[in-house]
KELUM-70752 format. One record per residue (C-alpha): residue in one letter; x, y, z. Coordinates in steps of 0.001 Angstrom, whole numbers, padded with zeros to 6 digits, always signed. Layout:
<atoms>
AXYZ
...
</atoms>
This chain:
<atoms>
X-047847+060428-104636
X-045891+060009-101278
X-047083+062698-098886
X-044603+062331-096273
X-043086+065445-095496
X-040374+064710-092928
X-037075+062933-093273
X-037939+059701-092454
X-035061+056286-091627
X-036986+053757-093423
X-033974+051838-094969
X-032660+051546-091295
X-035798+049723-090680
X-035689+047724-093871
X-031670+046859-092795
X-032986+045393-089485
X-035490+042934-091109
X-032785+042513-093127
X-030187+041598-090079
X-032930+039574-088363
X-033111+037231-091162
X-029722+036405-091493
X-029723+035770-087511
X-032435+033709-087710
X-030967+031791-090305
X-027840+031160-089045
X-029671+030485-085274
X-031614+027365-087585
X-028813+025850-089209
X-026474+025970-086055
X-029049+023947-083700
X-027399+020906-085376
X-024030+021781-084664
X-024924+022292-080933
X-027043+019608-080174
X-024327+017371-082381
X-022599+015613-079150
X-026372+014300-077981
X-027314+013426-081603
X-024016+011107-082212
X-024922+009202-078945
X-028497+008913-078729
X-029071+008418-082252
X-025929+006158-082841
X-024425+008137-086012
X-020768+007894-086770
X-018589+010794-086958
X-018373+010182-090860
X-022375+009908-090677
X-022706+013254-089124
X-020277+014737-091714
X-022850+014176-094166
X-025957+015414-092038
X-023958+018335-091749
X-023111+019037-094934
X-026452+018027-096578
X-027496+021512-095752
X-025107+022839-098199
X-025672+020553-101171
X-029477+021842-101696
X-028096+025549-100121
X-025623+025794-103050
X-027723+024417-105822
X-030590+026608-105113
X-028606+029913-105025
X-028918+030957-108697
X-032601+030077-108941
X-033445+031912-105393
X-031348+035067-106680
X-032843+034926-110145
X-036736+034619-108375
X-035089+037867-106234
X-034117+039779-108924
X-037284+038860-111399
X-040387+038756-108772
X-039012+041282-105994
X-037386+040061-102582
X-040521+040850-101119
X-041938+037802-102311
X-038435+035673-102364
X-037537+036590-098883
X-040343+036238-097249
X-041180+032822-098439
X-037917+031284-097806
X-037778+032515-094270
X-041385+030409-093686
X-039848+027289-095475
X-037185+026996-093912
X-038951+027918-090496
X-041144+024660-091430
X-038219+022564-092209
X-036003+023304-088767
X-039062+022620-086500
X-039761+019695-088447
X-035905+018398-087334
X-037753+017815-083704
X-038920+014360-085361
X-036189+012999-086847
X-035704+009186-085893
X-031882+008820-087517
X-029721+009296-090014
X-032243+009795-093124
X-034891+011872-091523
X-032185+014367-090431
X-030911+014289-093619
X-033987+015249-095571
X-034630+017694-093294
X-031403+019148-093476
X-031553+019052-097222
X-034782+021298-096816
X-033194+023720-095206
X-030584+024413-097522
X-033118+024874-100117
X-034945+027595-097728
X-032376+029278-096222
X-030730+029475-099982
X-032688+032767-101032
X-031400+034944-097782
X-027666+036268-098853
X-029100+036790-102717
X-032480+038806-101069
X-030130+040367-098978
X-027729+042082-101348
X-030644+042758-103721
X-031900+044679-101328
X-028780+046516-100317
X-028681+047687-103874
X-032433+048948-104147
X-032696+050332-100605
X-029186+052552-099991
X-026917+054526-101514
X-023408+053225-102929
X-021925+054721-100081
X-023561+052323-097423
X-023299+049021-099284
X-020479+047939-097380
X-021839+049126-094177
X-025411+047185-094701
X-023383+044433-096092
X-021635+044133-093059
X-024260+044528-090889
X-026565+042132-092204
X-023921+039302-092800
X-022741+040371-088831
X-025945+038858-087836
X-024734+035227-088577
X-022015+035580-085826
X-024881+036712-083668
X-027105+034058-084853
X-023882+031322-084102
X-023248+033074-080674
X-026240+033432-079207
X-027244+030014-080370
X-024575+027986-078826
X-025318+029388-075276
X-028604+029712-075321
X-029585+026181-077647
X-026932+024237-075446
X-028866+025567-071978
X-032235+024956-073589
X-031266+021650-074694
X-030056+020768-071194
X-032962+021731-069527
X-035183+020321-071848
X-034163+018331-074885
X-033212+018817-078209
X-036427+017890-080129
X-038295+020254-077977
X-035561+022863-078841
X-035735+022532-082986
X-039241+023251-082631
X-039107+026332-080620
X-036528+027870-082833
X-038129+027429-086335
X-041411+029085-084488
X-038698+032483-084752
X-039162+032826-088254
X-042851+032823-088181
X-043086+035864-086444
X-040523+037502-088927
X-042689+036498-091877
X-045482+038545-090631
X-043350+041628-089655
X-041393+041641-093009
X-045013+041403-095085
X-046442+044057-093172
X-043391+046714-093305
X-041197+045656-096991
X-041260+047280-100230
X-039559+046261-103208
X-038682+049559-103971
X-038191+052748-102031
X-040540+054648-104129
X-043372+051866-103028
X-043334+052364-099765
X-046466+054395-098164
X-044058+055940-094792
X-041258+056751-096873
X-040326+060272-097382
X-039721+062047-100750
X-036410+063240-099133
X-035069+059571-098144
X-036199+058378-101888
X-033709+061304-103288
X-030787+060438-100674
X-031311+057120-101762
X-031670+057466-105536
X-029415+060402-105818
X-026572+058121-104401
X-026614+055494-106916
X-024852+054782-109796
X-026996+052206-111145
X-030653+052554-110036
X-032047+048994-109492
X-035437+048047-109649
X-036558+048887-112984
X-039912+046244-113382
X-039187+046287-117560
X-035486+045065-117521
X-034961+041622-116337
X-031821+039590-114855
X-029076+038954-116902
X-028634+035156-117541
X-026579+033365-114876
X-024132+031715-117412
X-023656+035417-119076
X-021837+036457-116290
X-019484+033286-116151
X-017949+035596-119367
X-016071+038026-117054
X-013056+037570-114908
X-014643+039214-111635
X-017056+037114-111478
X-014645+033883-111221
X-012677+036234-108652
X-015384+036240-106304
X-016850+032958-106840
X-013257+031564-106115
X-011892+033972-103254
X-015269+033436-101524
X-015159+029730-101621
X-011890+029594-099803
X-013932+031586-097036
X-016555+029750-096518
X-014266+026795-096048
X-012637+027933-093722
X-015749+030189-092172
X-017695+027112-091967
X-015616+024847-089047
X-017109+027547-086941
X-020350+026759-087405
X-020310+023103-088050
X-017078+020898-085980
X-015888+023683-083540
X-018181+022271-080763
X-017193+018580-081116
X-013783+020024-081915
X-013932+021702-078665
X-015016+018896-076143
X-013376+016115-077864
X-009720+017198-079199
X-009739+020514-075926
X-011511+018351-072903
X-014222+021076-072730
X-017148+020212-070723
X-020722+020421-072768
X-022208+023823-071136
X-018335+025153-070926
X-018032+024362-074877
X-021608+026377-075286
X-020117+029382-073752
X-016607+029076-075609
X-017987+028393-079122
X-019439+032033-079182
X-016570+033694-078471
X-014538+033583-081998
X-018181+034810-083958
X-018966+037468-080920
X-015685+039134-082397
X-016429+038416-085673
X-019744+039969-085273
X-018752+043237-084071
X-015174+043051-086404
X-017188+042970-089205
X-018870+045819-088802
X-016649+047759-088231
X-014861+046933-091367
X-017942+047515-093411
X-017862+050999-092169
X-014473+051480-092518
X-014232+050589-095616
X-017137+052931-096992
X-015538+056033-095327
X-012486+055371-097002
X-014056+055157-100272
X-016603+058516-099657
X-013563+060545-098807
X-011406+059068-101872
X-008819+058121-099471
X-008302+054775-102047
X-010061+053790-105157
X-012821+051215-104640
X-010664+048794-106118
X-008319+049713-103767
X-010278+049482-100864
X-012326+046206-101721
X-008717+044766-101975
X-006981+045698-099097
X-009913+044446-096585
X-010027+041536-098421
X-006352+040319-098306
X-006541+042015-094185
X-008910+039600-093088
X-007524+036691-095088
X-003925+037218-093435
X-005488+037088-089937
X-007973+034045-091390
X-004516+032324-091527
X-004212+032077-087808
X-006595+028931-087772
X-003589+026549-088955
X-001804+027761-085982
X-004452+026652-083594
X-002889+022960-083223
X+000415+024117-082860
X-000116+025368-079237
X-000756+023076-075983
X-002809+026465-074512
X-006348+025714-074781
X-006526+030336-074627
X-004267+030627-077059
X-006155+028297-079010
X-009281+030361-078557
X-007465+033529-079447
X-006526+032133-082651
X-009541+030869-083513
X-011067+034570-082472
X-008723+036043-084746
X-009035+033666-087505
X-013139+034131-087455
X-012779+037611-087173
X-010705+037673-090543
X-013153+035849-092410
X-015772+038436-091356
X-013226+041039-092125
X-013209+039545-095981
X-017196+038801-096029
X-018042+042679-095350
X-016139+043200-099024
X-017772+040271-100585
X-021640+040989-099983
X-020410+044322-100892
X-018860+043215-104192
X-022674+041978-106127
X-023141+045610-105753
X-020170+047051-106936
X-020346+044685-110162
X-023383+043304-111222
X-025676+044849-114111
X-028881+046487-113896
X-031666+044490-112023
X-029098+041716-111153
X-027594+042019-108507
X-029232+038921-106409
X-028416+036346-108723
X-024936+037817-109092
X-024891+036969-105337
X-026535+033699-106029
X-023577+032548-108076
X-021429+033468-106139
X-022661+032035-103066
X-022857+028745-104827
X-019705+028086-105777
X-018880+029429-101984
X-020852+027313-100314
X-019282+024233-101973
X-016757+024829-099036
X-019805+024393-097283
X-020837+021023-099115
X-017452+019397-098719
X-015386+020858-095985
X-017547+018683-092896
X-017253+015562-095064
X-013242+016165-095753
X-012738+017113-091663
X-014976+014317-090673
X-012790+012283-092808
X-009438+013652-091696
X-010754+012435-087808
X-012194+009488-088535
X-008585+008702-090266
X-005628+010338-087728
X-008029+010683-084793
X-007302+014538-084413
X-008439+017856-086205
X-005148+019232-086879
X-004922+018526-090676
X-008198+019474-091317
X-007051+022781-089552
X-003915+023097-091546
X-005759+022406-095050
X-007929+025343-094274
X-005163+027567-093858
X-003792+026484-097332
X-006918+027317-098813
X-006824+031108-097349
X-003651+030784-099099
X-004655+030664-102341
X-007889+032851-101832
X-005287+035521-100862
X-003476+035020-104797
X-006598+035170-105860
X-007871+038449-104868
X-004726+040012-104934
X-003869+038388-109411
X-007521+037123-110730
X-009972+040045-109482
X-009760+042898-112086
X-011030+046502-111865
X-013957+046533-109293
X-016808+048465-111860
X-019968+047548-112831
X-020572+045342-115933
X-022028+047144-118695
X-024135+045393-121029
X-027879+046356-123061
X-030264+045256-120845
X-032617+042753-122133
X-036489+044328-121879
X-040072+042993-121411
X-040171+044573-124210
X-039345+043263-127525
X-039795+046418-129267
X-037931+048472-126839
X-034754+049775-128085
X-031412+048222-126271
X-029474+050848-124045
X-026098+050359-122124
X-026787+050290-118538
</atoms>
């Protein structure tokens, strides 16, 4: 029995681990992207070669989603969490070697498959660890930290790779998620009622404020290609993927973008490149927040709600085709703020969403699913701009084409996405004897 007597915060401490992750994971797969100019020349890769390194990440990322959030959901994110964050630690020090195009390949291909169990963990343990009220709010918050992650890294990676060099600088930053390992091992539950600090109090605030009660060790995951049978699902596997397309030029061309097509000099670039996730970071939160008060005090439905947000931040998302329109390289920065800052807007409702929808005991590999088929923006959007430069010489196309695809993510959420509820099903048992019950 838990004898802690006072109210005790321990899900604010879990949602830090939890925000620290996603930093550190976006910190790892942004080195690339930073140290991309010195790569191209030292290592003699084409722009169309690059293309690939980058988007190698997202090829293993995206396949290894469902698996990751089914591992999640079936062995606890204790165990999925923590040893993704110490692959893919391994993997992004192990970039420090490379020798050309195939080495940085592999490696990047190994990091996908690590960092692919990190937004699945994540919302699992949004659902265990807080009441409905805060999902948005924690869903914000931890998917705020890859804007951190981005900004930070592209100051602080670009300095450290001028002063020293960039194989020195992969191996330094995969040694971060070392020390997270050993902090989330020593301070994680799976479950509020396992953790020894917790108080009975926070376990009832917690419990008490759920409509489904996750965690249940007898009902397992419901299959993957079960939950291909309901229209919500294909809502936010869809709207999500025209995010992430867009989301994704942030993280991956906006530096080369920025000194080749804006005459940027390399440190000036470092500084510039955080600006657009800086106010995404700090956007998005707020929008997470938002968007639970206005649900607690029934000022919309959570239909409503999800909606709205959504649509907001895809409207401003649309400012990114307007970037090559101007000659001002500020007003091309504002855009590009505003246009980040929209996607984050969007992404505080979709980590939300797994939550809001998924059956009992599933709600990581309902966020594993969709994260794959968002990620395929991921997968092909370098290759298609790398393609669109190699051919006109210029990133205005490439720019334009993502604003077509907010376009349709926008009909999307607004025609395909239903009722936001959870899906109600009998939950399959450990059990074969045990009798079926709807959720």
């Amino acid at each position: 029995m838990n004898k802690v007597t006072s109210r005790t915060r321990i899900r604010w401490w879990i949602a830090s681990l939890m925000w620290f992750a996603i930093a550190i994971n976006y910190i790892d797969r942004t080195v690339l992207s930073a140290a991309a100019p010195h790569l191209i020349s030292e290592l003699k890769l084409t722009p169309e070669m690059m293309g690939f390194i980058m988007a190698a990440f997202f090829w293993s990322y995206s396949l290894l989603q469902i698996p990751a959030g089914w591992f999640a959901d079936r062995f606890g994110q204790k165990k999925g969490l923590g040893l993704a964050v110490a692959w893919w630690s391994i993997a992004t020090s192990l970039m420090g070697v490379a020798t050309g195009f195939t080495s940085l390949l592999l490696m990047r291909l190994a990091l996908g498959i690590g960092e692919a169990a990190a937004y699945p963990s994540n919302a699992g343990i949004t659902a265990r660890w807080f009441p409905d009220r805060e999902r948005a709010t924690v869903s914000g918050l931890f998917d705020s930290a890859s804007k951190f992650g981005g900004a930070v890294a592209m100051p602080l990676i670009v300095w450290m790779i001028y002063m020293f060099d960039w194989r020195l600088t992969f191996v330094i930053v995969g040694a971060l998620g070392v020390l997270w390992v050993i902090a989330w091992y020593l301070i994680y539950a799976d479950n509020p009622e396992d953790h020894k600090k917790i108080s009975a109090q926070e376990v009832s605030l917690i419990r008490d404020g759920q409509l489904l009660r996750h965690g249940d060790k007898n009902v397992l995951p419901m299959k993957w290609y079960k939950l291909l049978r309901y229209r919500n699902i294909w809502a936010m596997c869809l709207g999500f993927f025209t995010i992430n397309y867009t989301s994704y030029f942030f993280i991956t061309w906006l530096p080369t973008y920025l000194v080749k097509e804006k005459g940027m000099g390399f440190l000036q670039m470092g500084m510039v490149a955080a600006l657009p996730l800086i106010c995404g970071m700090v956007i998005e939160v707020i929008a997470g927040w938002a968007s639970d008060r206005m649900v607690h005090k029934k000022v919309l439905s959570l239909t409503a709600t999800r909606k709205l947000f959504l649509i907001i931040g895809l409207l401003m998302a649309l400012c990114i085709g307007f970037a090559p329109f101007t000659e001002s390289v500020t007003m091309t920065v504002l855009l590009l703020c505003i246009a980040k800052s929209g996607t984050t807007v969007a992404a505080s409702q979709v980590w939300a969403l797994p939550g809001d929808v998924s059956p009992k005991n599933s709600v990581s590999i309902v966020a594993g699913l969709q994260n794959t088929v968002s990620n395929l923006g991921g997968a092909i959007g370098p290759i298609v701009t790398g393609a669109i430069v190699a051919a006109t010489g210029s990133f205005n196309m490439a720019l334009v084409l993502s604003a077509a695809l907010v376009v349709l993510g926008i009909i999307n959420y607004l025609f395909l996405m239903g009722k936001v509820e959870p899906i109600v099903e009998p939950p399959l048992r450990l059990t074969h004897h045990a009798s079926a019950h709807r959720v």
